[in-house]
TORDREN-242665 format. One record per atom (N, C-alpha, C): chain; atom name; x, y, z. Coordinates in steps of 0.001 Angstrom, whole numbers, always signed. Atoms other than C-alpha are relative to their C-alpha. Example, Ala and Ser with C-alpha at 12.3 -4.5 7.8 and 13.67 -1.06 7.14 Angstrom:
REM TORDREN-242665
NODE  ch  at       xx       yy       zz
NODE   A   N     +890    -1190       +0
NODE   A  CA   +12300    -4500    +7800
NODE   A   C     +900    +1200       +0
NODE   A   N     -820    -1190      -60
NODE   A  CA   +13670    -1060    +7140
NODE   A   C     -770    +1090     +730
REM end
This chain:
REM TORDREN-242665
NODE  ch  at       xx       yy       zz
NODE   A   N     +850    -1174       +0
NODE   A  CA       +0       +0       +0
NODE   A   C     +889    +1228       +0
NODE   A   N     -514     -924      +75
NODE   A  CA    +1149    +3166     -844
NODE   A   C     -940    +1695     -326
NODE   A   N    +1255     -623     +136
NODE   A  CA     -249    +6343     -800
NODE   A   C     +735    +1838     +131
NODE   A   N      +57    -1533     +199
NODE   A  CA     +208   +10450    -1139
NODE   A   C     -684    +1423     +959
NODE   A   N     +642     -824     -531
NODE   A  CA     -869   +13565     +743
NODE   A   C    -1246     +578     -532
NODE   A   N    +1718     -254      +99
NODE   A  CA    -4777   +14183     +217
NODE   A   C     -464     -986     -586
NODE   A   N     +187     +722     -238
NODE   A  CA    -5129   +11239     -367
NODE   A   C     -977     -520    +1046
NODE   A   N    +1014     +213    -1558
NODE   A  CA    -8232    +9447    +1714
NODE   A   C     +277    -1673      -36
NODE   A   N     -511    +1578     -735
NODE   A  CA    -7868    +6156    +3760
NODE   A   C    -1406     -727     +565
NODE   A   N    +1574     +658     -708
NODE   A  CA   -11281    +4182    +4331
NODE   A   C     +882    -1544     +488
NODE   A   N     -191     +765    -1023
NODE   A  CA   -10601    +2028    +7124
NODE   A   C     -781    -1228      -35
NODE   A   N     +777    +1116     -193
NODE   A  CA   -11744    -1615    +7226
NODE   A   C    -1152     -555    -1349
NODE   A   N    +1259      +81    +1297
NODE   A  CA   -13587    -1240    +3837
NODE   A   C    -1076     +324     +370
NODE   A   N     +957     -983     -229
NODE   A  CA   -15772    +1201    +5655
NODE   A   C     -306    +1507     -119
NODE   A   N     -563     -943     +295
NODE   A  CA   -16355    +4063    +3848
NODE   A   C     -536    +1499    +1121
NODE   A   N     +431     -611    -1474
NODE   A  CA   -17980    +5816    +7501
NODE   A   C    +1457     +732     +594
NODE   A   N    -1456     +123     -480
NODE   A  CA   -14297    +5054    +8651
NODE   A   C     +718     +947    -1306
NODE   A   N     -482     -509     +848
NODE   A  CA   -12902    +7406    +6023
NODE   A   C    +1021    +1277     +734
NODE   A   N    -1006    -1331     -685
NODE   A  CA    -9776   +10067    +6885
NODE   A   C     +993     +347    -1200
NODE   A   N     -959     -624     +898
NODE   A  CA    -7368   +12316    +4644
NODE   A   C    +1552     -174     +731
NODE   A   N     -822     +405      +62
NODE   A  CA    -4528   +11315    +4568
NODE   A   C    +1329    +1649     +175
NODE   A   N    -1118    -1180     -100
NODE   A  CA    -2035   +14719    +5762
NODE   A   C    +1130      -19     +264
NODE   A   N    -1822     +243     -404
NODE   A  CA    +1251   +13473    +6307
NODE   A   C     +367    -1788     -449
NODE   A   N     -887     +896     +228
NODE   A  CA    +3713   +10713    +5037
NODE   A   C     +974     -322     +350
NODE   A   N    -2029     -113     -821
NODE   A  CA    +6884   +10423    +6748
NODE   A   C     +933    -1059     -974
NODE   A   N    -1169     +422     +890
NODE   A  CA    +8512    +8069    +4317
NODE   A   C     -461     +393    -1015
NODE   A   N     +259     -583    +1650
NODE   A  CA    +9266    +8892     +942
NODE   A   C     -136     -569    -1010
NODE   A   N     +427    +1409     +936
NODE   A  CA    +8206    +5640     -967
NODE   A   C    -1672     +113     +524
NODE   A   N    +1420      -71      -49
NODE   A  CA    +4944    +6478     +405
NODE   A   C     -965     -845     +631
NODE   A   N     -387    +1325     -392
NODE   A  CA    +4853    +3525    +2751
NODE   A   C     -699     +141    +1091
NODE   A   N     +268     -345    -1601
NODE   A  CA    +2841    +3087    +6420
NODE   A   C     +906     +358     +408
NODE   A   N    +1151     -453     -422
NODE   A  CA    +2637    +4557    +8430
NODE   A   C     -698    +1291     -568
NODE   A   N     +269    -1302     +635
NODE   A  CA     +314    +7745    +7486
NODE   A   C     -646     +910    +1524
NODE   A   N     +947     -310     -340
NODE   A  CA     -889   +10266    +9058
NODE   A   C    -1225     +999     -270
NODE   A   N    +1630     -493     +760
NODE   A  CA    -4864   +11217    +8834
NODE   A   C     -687     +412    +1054
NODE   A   N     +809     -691    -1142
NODE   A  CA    -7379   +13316   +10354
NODE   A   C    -1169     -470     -846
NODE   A   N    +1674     +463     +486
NODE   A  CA   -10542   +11520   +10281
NODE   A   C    -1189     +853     -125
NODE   A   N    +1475     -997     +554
NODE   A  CA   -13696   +13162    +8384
NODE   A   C     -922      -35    +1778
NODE   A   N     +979     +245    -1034
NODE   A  CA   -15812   +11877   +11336
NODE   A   C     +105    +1217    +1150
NODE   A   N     -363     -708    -1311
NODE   A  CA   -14175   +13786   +14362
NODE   A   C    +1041    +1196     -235
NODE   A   N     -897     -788     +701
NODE   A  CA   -11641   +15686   +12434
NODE   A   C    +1285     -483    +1211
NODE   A   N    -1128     +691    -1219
NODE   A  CA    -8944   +13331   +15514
NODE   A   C    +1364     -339    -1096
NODE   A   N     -903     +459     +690
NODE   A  CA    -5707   +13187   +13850
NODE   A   C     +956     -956     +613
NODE   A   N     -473     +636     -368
NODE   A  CA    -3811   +10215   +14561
NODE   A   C    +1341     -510    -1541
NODE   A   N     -822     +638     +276
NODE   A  CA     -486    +8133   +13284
NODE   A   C     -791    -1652     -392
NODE   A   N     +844     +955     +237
NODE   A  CA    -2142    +5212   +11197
NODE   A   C    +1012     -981    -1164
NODE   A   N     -606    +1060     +639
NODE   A  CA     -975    +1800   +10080
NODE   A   C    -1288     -934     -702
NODE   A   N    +1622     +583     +775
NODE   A  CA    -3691      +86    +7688
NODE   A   C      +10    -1123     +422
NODE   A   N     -150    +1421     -368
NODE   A  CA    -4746    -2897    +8500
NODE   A   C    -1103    -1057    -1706
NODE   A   N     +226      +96    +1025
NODE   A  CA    -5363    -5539    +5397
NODE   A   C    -1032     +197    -1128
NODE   A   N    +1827     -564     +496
NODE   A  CA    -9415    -4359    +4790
NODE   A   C     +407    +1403     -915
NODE   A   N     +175    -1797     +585
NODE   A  CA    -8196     -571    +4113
NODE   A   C     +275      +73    -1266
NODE   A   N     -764     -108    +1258
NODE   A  CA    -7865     +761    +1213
NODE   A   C     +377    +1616      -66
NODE   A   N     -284    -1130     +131
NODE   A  CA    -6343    +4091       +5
NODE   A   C     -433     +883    -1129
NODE   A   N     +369     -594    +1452
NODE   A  CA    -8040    +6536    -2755
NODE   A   C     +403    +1163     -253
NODE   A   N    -1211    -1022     +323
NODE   A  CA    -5912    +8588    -4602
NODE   A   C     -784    +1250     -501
NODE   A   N     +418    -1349     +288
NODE   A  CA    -6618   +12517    -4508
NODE   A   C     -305     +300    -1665
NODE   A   N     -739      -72    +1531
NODE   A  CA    -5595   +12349    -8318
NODE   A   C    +1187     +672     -164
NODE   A   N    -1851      +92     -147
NODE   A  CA    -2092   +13421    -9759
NODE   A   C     +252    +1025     +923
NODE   A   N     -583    -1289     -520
NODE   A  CA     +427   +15396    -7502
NODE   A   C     +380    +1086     -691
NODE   A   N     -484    -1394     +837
NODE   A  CA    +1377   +18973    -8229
NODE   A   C    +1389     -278     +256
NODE   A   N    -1650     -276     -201
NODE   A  CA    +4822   +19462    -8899
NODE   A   C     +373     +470     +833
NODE   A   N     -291     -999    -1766
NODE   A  CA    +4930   +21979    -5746
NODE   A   C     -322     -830     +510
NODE   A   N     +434     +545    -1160
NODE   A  CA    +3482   +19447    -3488
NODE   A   C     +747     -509     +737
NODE   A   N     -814     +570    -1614
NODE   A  CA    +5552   +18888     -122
NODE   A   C     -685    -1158     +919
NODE   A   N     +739     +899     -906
NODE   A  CA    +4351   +15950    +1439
NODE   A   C     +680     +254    +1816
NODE   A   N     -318     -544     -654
NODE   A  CA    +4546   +16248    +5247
NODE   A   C     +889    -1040    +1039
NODE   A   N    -1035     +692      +70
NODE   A  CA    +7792   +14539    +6515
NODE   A   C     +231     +462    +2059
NODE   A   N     -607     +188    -1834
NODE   A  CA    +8901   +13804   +10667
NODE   A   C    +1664     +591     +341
NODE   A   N    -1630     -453     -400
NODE   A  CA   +12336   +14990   +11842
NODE   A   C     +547    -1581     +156
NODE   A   N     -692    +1100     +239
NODE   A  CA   +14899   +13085   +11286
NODE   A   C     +635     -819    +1361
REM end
């Protein structure tokens, strides 16, 4: 699974469970992510589990900074 900033993450193959995807910390695009869920707007550090799936914003902009952890 791999996945991009705005990017959304439906949880469990529930699309209720749905969150945007605002941060990536690796740069292959790789778990973990993190997303602030539509529901509660709760942003958490999220590892998918094999149900999720990820749906892609559509293409990146050339400017787009994905949002990266200290090293």
């Amino acid at each position: 699974m791999y996945a991009h900033v705005g990017d959304r993450l439906i949880a469990e193959g529930d699309a209720a469970r749905a969150g945007l995807i605002i941060g990536v910390p690796h740069e292959d695009g790789s778990p973990p992510y993190i997303v602030k869920w539509l529901s509660d707007g709760h942003i958490a550090m999220v590892w998918p589990g094999d149900f999720a799936r990820v749906v892609p914003s559509g293409p990146p902009s050339p400017d787009s900074q994905p949002l990266t952890t200290g090293a």
